[in-house]
Backbone atoms as SQL, in Angstrom:
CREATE TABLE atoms (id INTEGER PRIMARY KEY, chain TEXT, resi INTEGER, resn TEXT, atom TEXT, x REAL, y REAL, z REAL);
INSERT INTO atoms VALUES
  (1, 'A', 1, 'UNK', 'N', 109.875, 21.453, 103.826),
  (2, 'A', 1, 'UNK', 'CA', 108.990, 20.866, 102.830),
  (3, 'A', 1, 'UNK', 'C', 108.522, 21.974, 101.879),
  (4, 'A', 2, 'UNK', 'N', 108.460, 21.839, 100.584),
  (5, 'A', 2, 'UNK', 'CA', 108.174, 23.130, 99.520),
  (6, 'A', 2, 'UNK', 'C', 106.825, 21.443, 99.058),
  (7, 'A', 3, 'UNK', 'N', 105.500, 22.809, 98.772),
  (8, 'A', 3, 'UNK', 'CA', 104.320, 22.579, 97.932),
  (9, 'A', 3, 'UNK', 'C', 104.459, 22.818, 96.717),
  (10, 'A', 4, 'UNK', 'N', 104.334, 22.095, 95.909),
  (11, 'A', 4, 'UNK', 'CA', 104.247, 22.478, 94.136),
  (12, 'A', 4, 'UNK', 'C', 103.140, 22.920, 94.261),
  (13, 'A', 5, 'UNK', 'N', 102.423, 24.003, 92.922),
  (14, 'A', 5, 'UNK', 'CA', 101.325, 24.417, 92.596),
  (15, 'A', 5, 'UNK', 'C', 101.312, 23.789, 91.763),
  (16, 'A', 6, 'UNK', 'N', 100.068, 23.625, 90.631),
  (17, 'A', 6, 'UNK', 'CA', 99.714, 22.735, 89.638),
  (18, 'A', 6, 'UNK', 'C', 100.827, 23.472, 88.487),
  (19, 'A', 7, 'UNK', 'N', 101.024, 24.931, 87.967),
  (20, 'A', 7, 'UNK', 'CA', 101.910, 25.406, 87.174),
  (21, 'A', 7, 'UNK', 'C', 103.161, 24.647, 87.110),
  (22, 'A', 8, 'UNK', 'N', 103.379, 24.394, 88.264),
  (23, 'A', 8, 'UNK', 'CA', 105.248, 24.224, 88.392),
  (24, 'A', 8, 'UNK', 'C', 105.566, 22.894, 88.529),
  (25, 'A', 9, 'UNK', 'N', 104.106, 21.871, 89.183),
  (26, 'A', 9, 'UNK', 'CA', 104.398, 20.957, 89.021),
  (27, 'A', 9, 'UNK', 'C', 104.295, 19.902, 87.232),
  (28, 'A', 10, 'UNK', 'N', 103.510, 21.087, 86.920),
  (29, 'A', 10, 'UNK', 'CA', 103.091, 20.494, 85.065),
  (30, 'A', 10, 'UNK', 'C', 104.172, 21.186, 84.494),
  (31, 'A', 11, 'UNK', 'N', 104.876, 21.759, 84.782),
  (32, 'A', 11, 'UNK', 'CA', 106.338, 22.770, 84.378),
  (33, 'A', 11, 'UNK', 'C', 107.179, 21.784, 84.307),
  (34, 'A', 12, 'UNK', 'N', 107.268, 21.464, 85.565),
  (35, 'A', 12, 'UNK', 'CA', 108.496, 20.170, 85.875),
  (36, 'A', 12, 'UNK', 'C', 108.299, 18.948, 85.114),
  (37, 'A', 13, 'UNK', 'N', 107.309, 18.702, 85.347),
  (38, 'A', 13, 'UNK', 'CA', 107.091, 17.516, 84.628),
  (39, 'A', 13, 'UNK', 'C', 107.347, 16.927, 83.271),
  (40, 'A', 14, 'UNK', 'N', 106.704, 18.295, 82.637),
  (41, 'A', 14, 'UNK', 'CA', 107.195, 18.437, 80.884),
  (42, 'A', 14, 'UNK', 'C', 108.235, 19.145, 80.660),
  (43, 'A', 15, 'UNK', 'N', 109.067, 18.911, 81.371),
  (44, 'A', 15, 'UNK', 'CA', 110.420, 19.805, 81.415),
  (45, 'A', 15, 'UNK', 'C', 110.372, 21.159, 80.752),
  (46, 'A', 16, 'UNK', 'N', 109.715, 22.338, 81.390),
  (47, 'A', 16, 'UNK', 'CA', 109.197, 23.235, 80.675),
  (48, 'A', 16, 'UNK', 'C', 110.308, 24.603, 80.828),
  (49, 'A', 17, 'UNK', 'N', 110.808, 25.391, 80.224),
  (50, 'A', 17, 'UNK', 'CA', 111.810, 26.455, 80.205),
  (51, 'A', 17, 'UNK', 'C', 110.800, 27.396, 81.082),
  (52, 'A', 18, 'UNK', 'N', 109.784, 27.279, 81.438),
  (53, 'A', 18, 'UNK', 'CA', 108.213, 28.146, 82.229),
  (54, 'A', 18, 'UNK', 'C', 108.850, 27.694, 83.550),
  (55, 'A', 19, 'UNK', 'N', 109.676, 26.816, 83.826),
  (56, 'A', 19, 'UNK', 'CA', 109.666, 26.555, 85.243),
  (57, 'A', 19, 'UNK', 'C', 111.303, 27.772, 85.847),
  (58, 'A', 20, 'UNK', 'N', 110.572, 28.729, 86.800),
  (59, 'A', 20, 'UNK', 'CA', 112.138, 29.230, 87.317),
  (60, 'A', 20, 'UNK', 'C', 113.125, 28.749, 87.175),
  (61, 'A', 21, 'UNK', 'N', 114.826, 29.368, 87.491),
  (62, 'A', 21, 'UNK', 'CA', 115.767, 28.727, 87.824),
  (63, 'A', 21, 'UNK', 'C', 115.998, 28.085, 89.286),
  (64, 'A', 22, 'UNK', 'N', 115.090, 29.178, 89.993),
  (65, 'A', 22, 'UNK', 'CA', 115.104, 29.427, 91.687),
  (66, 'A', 22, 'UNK', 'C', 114.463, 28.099, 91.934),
  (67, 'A', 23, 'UNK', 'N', 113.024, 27.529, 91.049),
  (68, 'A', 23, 'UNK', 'CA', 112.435, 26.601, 91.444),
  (69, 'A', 23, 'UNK', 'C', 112.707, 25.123, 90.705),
  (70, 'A', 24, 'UNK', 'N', 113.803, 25.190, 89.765),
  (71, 'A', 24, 'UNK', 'CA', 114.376, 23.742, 89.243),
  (72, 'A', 24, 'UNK', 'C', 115.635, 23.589, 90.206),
  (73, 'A', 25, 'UNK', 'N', 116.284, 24.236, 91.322),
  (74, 'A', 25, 'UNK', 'CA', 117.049, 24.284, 91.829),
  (75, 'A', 25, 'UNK', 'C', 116.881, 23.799, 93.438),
  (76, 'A', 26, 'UNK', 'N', 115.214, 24.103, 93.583),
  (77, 'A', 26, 'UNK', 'CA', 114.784, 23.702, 94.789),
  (78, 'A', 26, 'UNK', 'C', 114.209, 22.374, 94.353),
  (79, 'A', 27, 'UNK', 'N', 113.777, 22.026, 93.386),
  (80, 'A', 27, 'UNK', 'CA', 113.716, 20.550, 93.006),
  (81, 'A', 27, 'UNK', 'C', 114.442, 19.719, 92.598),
  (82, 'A', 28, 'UNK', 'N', 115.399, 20.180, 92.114),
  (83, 'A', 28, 'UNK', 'CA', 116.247, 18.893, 91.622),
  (84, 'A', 28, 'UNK', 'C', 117.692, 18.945, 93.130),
  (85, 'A', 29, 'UNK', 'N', 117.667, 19.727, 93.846),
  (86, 'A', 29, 'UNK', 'CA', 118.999, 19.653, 94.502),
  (87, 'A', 29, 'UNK', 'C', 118.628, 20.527, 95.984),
  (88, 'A', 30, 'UNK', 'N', 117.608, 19.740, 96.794),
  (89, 'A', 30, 'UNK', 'CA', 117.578, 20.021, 98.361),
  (90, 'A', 30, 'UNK', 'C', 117.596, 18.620, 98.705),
  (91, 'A', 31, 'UNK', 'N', 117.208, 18.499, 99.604),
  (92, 'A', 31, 'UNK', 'CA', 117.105, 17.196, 100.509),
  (93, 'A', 31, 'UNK', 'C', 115.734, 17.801, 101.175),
  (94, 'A', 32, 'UNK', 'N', 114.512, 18.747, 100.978),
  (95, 'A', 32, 'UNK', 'CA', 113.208, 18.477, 101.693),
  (96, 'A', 32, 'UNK', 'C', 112.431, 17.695, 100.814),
  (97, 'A', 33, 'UNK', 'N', 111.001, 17.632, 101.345),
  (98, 'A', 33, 'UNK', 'CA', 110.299, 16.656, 100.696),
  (99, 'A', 33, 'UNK', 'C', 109.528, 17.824, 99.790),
  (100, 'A', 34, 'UNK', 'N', 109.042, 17.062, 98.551),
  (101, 'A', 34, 'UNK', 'CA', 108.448, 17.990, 97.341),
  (102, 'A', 34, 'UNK', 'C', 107.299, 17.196, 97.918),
  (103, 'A', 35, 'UNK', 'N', 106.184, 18.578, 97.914),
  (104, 'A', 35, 'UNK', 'CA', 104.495, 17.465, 97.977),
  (105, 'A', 35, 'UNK', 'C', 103.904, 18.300, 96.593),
  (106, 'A', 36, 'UNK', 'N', 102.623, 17.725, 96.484),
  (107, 'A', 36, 'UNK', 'CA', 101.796, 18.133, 95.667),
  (108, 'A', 36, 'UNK', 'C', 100.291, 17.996, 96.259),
  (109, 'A', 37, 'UNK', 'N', 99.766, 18.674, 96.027),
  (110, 'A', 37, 'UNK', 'CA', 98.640, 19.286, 96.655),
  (111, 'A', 37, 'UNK', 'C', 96.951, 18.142, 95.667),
  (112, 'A', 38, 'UNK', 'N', 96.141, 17.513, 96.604),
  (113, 'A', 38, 'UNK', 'CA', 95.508, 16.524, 96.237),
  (114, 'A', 38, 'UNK', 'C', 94.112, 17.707, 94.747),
  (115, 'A', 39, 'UNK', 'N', 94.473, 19.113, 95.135),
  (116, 'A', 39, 'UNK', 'CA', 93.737, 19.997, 94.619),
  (117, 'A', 39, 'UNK', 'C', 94.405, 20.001, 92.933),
  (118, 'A', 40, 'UNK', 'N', 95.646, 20.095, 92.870),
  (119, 'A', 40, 'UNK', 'CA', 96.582, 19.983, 91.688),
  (120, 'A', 40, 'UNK', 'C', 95.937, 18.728, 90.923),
  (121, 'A', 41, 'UNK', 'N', 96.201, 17.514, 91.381),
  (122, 'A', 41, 'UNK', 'CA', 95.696, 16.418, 90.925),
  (123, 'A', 41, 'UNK', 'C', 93.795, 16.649, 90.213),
  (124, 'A', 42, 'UNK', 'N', 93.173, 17.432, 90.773),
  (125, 'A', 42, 'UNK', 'CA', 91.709, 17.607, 91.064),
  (126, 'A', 42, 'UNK', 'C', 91.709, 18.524, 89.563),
  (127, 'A', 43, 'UNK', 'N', 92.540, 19.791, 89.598),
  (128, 'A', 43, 'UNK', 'CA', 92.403, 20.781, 88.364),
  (129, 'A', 43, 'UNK', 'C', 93.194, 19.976, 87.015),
  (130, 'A', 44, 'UNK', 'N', 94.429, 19.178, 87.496),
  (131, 'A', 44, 'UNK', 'CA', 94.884, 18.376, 86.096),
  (132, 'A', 44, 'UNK', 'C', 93.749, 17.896, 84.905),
  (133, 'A', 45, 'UNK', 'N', 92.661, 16.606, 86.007),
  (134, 'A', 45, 'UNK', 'CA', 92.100, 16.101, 85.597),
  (135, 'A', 45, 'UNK', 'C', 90.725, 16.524, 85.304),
  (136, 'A', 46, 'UNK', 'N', 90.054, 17.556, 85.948),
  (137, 'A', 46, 'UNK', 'CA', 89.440, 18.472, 85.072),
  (138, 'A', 46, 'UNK', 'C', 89.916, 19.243, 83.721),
  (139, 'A', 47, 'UNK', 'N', 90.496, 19.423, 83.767),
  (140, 'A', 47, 'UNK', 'CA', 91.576, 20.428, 82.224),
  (141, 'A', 47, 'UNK', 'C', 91.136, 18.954, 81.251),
  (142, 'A', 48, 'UNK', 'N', 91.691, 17.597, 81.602),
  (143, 'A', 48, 'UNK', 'CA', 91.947, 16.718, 80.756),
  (144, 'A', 48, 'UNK', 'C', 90.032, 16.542, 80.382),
  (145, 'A', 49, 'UNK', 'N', 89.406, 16.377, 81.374),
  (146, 'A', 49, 'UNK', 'CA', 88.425, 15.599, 80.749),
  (147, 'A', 49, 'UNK', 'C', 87.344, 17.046, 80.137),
  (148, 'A', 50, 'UNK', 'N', 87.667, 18.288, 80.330),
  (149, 'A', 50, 'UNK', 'CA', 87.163, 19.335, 80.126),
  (150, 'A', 50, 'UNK', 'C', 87.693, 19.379, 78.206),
  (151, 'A', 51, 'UNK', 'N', 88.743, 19.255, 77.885),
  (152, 'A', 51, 'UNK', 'CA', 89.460, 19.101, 76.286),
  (153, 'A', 51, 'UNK', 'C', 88.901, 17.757, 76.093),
  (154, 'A', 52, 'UNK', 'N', 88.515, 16.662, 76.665),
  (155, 'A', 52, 'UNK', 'CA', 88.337, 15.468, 76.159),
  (156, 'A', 52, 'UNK', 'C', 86.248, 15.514, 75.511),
  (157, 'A', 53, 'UNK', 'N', 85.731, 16.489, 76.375),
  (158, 'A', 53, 'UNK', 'CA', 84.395, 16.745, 75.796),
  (159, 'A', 53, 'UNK', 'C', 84.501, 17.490, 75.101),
  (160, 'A', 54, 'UNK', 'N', 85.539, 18.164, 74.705),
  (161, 'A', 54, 'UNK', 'CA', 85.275, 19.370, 73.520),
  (162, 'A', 54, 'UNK', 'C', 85.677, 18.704, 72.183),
  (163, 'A', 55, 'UNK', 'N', 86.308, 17.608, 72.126),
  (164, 'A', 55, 'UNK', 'CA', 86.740, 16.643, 70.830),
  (165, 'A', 55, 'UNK', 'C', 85.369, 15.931, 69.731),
  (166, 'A', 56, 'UNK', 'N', 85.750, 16.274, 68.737),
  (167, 'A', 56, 'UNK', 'CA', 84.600, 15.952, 67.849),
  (168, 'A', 56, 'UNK', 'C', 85.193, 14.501, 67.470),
  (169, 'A', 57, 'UNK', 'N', 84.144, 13.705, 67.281),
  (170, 'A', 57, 'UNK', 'CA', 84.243, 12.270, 66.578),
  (171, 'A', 57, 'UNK', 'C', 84.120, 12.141, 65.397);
């Protein structure tokens, strides 16, 4: 089983050239399970609503 960190999993996601070769290789072509960490989810959505109070109306 390989853990994403929040980097690699927001790497992957936005298909980012930031993501290794070593680590688009362990994601797109093993057979373990990819997890993501409930903490990743926790810092995403801080970032989002942290830029969403800084927006002027």
């Amino acid at each position: 089983m390989y853990l994403l960190d929040t980097n690699a999993l927001l790497f992957f996601l936005y298909n980012s050239e930031k993501l290794s070769q070593k680590a688009s290789e362990i994601i797109y072509h093993n057979n373990e399970k990819i997890s993501v960490s409930i903490v990743s989810m926790w810092e995403i959505g801080n970032q989002k609503a942290s830029n969403d109070s800084r927006r002027s109306f």
